[in-house]
MMTF fields as JSON, N, C-alpha, C and O atoms, coordinates in Angstrom:
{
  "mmtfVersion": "1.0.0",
  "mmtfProducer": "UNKNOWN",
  "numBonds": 411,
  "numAtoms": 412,
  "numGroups": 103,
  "numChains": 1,
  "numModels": 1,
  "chainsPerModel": [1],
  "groupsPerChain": [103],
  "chainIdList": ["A"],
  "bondAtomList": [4, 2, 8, 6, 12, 10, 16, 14, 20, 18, 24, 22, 28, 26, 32, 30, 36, 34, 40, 38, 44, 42, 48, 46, 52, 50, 56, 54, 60, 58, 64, 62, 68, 66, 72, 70, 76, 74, 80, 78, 84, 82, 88, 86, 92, 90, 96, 94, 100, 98, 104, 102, 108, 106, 112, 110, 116, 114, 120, 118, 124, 122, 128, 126, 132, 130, 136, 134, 140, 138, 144, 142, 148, 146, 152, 150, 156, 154, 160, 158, 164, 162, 168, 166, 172, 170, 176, 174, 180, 178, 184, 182, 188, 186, 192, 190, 196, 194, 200, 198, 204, 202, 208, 206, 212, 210, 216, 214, 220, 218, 224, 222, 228, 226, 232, 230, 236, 234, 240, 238, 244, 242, 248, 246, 252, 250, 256, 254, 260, 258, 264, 262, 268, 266, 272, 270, 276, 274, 280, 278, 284, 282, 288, 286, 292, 290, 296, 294, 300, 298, 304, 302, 308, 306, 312, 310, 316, 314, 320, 318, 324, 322, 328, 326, 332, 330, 336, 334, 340, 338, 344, 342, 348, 346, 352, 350, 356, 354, 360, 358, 364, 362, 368, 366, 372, 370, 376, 374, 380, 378, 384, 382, 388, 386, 392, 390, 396, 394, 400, 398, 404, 402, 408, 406],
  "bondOrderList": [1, 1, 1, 1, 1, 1, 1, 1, 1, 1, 1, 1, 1, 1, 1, 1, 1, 1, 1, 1, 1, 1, 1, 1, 1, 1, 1, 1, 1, 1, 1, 1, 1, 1, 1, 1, 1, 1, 1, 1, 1, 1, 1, 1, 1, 1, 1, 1, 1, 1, 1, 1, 1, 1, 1, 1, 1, 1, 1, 1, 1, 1, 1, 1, 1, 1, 1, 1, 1, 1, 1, 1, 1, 1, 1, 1, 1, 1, 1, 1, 1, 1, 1, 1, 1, 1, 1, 1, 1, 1, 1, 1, 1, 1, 1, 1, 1, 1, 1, 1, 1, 1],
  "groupList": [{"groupName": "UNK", "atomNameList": ["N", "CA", "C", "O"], "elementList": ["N", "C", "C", "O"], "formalChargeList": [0, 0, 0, 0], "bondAtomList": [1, 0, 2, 1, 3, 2], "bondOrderList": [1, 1, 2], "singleLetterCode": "X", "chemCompType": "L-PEPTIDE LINKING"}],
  "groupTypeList": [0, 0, 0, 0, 0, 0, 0, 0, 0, 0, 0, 0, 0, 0, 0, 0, 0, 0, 0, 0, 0, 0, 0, 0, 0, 0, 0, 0, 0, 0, 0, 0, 0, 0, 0, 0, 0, 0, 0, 0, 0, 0, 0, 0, 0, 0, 0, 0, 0, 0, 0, 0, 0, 0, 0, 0, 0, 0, 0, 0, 0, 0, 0, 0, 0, 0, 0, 0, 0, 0, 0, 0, 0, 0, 0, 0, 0, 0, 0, 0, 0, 0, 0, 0, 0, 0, 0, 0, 0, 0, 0, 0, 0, 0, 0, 0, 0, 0, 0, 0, 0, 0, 0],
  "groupIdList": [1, 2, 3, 4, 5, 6, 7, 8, 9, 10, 11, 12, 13, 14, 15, 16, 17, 18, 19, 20, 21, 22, 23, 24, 25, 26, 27, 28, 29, 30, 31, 32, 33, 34, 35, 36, 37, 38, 39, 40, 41, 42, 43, 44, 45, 46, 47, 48, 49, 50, 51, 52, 53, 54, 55, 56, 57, 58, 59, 60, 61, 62, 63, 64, 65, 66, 67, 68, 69, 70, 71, 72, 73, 74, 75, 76, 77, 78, 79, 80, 81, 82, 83, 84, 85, 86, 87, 88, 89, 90, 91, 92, 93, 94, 95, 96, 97, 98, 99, 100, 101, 102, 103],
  "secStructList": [7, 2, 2, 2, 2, 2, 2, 2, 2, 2, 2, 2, 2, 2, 2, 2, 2, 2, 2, 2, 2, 2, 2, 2, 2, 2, 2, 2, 2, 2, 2, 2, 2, 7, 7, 1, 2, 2, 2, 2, 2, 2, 2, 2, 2, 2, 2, 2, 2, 2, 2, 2, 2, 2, 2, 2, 2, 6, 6, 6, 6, 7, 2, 2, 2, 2, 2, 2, 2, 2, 7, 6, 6, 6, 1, 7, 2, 2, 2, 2, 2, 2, 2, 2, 2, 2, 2, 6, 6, 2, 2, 2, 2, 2, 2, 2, 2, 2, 2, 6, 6, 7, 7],
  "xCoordList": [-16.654, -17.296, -18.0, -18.185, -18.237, -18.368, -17.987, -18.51, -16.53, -15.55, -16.0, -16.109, -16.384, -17.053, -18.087, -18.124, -18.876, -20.189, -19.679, -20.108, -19.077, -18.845, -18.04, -18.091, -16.999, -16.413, -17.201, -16.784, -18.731, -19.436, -20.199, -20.531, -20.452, -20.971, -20.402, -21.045, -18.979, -17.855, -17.951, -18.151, -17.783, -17.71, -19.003, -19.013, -20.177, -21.707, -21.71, -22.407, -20.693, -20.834, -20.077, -20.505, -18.38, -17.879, -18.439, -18.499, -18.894, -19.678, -20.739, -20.984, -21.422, -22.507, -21.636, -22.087, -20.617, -19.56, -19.164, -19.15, -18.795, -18.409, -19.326, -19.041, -20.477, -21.518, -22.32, -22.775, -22.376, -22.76, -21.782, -22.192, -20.933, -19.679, -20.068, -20.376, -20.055, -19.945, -21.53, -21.715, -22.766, -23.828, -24.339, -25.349, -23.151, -23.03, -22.101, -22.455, -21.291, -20.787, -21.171, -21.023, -21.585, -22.301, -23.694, -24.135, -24.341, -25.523, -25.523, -26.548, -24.436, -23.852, -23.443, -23.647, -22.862, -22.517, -23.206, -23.234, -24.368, -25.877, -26.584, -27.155, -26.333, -27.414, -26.641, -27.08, -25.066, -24.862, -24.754, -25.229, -24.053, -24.358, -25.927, -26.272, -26.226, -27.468, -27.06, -27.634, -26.135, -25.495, -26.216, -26.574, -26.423, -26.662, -25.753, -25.957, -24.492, -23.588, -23.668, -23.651, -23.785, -23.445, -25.44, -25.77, -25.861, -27.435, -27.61, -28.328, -26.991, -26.552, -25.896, -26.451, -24.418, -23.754, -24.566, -24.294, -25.488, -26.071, -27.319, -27.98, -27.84, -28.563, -28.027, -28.731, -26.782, -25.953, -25.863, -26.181, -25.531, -25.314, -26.406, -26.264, -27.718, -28.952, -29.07, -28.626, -29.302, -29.564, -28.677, -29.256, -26.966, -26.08, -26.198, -25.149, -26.867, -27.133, -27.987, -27.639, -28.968, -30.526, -30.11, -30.975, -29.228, -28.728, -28.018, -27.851, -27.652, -26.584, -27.098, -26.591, -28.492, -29.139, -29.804, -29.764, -30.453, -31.627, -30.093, -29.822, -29.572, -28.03, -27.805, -27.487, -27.874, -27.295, -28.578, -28.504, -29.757, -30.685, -31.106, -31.817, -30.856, -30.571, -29.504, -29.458, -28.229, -27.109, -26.811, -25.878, -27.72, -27.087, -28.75, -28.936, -29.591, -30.907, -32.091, -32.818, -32.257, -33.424, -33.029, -32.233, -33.83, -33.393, -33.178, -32.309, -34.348, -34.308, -33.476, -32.939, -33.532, -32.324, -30.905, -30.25, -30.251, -29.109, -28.878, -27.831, -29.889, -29.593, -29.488, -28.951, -30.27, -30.05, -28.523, -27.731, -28.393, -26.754, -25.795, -24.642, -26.124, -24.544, -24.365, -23.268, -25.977, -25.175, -25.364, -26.259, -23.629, -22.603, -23.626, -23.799, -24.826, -25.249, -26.846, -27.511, -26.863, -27.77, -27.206, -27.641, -26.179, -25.689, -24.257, -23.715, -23.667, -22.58, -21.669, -21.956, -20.147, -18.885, -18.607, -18.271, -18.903, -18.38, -19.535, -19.272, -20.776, -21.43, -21.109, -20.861, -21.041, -20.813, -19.374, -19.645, -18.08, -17.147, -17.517, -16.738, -18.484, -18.977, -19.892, -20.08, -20.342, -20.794, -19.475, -18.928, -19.135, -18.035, -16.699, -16.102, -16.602, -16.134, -16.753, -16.047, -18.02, -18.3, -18.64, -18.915, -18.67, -18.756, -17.075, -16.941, -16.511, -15.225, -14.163, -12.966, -14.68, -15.141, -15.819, -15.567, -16.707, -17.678, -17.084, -17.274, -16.37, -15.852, -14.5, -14.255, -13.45, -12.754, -12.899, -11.975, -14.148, -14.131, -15.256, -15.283, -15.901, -15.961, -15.096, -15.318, -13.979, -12.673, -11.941, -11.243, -12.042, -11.366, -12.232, -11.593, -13.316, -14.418, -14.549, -14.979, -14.005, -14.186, -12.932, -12.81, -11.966, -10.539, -10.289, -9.333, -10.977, -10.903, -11.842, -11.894, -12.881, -13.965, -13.525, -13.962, -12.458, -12.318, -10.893, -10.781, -10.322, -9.361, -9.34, -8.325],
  "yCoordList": [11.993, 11.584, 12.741, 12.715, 13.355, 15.109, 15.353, 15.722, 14.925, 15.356, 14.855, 15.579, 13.462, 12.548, 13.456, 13.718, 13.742, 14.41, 15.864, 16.581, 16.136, 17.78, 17.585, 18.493, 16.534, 16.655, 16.142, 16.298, 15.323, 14.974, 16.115, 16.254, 17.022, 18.073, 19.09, 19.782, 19.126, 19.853, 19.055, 19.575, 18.02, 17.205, 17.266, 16.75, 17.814, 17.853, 18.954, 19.129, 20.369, 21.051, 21.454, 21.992, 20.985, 21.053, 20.351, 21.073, 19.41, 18.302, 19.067, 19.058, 19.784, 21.002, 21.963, 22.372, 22.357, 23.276, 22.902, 23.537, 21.546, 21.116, 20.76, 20.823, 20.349, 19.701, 21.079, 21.159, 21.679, 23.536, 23.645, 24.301, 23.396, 24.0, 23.133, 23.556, 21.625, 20.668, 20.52, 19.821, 21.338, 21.603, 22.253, 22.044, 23.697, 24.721, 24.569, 25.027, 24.075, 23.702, 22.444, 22.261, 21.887, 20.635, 21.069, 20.702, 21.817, 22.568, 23.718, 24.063, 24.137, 24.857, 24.315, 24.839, 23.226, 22.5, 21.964, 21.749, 21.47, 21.064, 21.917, 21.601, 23.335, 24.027, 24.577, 25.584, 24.077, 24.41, 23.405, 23.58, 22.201, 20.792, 20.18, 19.565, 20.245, 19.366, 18.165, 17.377, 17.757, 16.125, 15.287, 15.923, 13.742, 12.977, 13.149, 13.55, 12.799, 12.975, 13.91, 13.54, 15.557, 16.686, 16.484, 17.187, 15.789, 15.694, 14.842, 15.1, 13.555, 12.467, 13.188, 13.069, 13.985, 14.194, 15.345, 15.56, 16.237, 17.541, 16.411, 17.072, 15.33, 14.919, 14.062, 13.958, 13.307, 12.943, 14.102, 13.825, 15.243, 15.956, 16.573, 17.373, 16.304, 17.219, 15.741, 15.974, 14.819, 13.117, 14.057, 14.697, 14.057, 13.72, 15.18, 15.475, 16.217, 17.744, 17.147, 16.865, 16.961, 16.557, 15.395, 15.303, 14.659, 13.996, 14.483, 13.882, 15.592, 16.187, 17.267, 17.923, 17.595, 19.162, 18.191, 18.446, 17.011, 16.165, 15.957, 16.697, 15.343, 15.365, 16.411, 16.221, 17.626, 18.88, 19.044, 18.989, 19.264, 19.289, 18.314, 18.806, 17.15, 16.174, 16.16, 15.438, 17.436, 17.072, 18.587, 18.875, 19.369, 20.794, 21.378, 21.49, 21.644, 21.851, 21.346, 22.018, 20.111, 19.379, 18.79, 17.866, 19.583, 19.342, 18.158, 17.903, 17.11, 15.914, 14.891, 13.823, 15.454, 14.273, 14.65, 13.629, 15.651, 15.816, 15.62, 15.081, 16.056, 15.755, 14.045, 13.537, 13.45, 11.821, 11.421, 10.794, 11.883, 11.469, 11.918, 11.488, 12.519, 13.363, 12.454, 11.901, 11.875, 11.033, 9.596, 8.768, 9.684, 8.057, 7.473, 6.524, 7.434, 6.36, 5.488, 4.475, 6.487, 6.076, 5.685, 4.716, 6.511, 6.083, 6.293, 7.315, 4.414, 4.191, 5.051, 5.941, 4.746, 5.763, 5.187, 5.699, 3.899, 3.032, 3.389, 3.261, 3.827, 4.409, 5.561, 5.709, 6.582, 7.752, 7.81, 8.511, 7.126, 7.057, 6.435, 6.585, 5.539, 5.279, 6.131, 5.986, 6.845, 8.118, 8.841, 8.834, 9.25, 10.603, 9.561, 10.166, 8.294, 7.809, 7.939, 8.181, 7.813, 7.637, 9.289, 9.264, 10.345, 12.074, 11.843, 12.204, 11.647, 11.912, 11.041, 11.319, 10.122, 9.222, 9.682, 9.623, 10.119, 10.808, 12.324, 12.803, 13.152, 14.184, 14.26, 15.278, 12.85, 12.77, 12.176, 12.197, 11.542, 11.147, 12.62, 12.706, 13.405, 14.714, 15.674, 16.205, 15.883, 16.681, 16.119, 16.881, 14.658, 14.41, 14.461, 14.762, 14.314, 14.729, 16.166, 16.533, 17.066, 18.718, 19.15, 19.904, 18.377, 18.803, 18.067, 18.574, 16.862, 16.809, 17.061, 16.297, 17.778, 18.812, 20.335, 20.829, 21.084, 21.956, 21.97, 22.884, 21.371, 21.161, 21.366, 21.115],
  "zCoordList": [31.253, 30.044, 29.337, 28.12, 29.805, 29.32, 28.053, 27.001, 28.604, 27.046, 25.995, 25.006, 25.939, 24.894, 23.806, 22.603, 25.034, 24.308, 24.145, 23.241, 24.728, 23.698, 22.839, 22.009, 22.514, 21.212, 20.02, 18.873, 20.395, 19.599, 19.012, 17.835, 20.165, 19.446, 18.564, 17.775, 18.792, 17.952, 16.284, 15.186, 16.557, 15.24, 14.564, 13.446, 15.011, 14.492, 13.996, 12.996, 14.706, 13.74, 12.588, 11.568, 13.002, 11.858, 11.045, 10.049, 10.806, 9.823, 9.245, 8.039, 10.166, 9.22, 8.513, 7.443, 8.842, 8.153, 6.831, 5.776, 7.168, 5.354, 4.719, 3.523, 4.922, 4.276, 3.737, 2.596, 4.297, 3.573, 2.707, 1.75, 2.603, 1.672, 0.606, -0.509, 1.01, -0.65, -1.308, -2.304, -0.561, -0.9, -1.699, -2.371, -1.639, -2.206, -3.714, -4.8, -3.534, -4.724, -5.766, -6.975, -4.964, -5.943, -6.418, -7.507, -5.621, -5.94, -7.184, -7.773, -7.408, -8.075, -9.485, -10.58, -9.213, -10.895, -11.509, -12.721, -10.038, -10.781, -11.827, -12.871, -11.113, -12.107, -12.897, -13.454, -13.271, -14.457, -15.49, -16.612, -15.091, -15.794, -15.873, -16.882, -15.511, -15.078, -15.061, -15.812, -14.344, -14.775, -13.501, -12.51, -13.582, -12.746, -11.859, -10.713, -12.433, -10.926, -9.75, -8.577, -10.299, -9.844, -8.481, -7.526, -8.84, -8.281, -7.449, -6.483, -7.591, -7.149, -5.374, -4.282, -5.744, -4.512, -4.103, -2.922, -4.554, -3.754, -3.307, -2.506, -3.395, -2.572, -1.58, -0.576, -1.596, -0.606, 0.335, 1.491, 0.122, 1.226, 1.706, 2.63, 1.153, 1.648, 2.35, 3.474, 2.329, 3.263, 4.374, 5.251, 4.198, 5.612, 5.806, 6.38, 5.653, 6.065, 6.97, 8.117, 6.566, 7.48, 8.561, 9.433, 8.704, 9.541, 10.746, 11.807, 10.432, 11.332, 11.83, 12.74, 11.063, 11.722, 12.74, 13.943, 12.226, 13.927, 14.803, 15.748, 14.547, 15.681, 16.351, 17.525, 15.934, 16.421, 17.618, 18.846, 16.719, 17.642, 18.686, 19.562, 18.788, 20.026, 20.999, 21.994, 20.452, 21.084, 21.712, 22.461, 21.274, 21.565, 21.894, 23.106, 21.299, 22.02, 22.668, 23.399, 22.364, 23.215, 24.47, 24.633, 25.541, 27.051, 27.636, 28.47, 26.981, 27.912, 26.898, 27.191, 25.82, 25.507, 25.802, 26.011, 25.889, 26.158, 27.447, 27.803, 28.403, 29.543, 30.063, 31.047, 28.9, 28.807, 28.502, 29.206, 27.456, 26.677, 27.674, 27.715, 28.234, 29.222, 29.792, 29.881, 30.603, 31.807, 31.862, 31.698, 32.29, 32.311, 32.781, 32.016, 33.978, 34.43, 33.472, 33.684, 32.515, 31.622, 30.245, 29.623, 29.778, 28.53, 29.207, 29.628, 29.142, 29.223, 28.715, 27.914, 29.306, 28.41, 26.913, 25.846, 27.349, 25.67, 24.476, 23.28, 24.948, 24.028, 23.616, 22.419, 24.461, 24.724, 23.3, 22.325, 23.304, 22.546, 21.807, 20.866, 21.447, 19.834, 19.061, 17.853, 19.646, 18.885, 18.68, 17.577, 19.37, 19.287, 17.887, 16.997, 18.079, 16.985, 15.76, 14.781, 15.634, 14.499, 13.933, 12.733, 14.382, 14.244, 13.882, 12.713, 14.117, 13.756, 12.938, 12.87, 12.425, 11.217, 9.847, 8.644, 10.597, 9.107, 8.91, 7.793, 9.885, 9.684, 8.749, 8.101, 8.724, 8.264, 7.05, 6.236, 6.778, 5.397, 4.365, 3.137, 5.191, 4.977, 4.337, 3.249, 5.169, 5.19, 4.03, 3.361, 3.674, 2.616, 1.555, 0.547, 1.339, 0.342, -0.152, -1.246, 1.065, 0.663, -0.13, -1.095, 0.641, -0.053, -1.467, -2.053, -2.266, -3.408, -3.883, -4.847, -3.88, -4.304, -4.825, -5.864, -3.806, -3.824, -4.904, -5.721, -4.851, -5.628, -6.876, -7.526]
}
């Protein structure tokens, strides 16, 4: 069950990977439009930025919680794969958010 939680942590950071990217560019059209929209999605991604930096930091540096999440006998496997579902869920609706952004 290992695997679970390190692919959760893989998906926490690609998810910081794109969310810097569509931060940067929406942040960007903001300050050239000043449009609602363009403000609208650079605060969507400052919300799911700040979501994924406390994630990262629960999943990759704070001792006693990771050492909680690892293990099967405290947090089941079926939990364990509903996180790692839902990181890779939000990564793919990410990935498709960056690629018609960038476009």
């Amino acid at each position: 069950m290992a695997l679970l939680v390190t692919l959760v942590r893989v998906f926490i950071v690609l998810n910081l990977v794109l969310l810097t990217g569509l931060a940067y560019v929406w942040g960007r059209n903001y300050a050239q439009l000043k449009s609602k929209h363009s403000l609208g999605l650079l605060l969507f991604a400052a919300f799911l930025l700040g979501e994924n930096l406390m994630a990262a930091y629960f999943f990759l540096v704070d001792p006693t919680l990771t050492a909680w999440i690892t293990n099967p006998e405290q947090v089941p496997p079926v939990a364990q794969g509903a996180m790692m579902s839902l990181r890779v869920l939000e990564f793919g609706g990410l990935a498709f958010l960056t690629w018609t952004t960038w476009d």
